[in-house]
N, C-alpha and C positions, 0 to 999 in steps of 0.2 A: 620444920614442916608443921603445918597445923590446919586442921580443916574443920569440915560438917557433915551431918547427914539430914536432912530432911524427909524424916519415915512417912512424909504422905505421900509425895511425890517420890520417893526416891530416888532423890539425886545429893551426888556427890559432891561436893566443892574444896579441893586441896589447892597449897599454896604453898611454895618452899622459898625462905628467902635466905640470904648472905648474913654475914654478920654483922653487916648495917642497917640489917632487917631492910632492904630494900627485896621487892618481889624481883623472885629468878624466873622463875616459871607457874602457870597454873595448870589445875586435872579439875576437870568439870564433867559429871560421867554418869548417866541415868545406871543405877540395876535394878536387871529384869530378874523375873522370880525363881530364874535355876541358879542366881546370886555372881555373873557374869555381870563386869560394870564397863560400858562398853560408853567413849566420850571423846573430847580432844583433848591434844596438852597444847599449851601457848607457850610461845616465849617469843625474846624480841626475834627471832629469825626466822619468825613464821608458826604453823600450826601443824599436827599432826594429829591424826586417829591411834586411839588407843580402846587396849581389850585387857580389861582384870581379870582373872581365877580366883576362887576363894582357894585356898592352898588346899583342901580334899578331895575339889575336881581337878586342879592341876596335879594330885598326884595321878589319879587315875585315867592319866591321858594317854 
């Protein structure tokens, strides 16, 4: 997996690939300022929404 952050915009960009480093899937995911990265993930079978926690508000859920 290997990704980015782009602290102006804050947005996410992750990419996991296989071991012929072909792309498996991507996370592309703005976070907003209570630090919740809310985006899609891609893969070849379509698209889904996704929600991050920084793990100190996921404990406190």
């Amino acid at each position: 997996m290997s990704g980015d952050f782009n602290s102006q915009t804050r947005i996410w960009h992750l990419k996991c690939v296989n071991s012929k480093k072909q792309t498996i899937y991507t996370f592309q995911g703005r976070e907003n300022y209570e630090g919740t990265i809310e985006g899609s993930f891609k893969a070849k079978g379509g698209s889904l929404a996704f929600y991050l926690f920084k793990k100190d508000d996921y404990n406190s859920l």
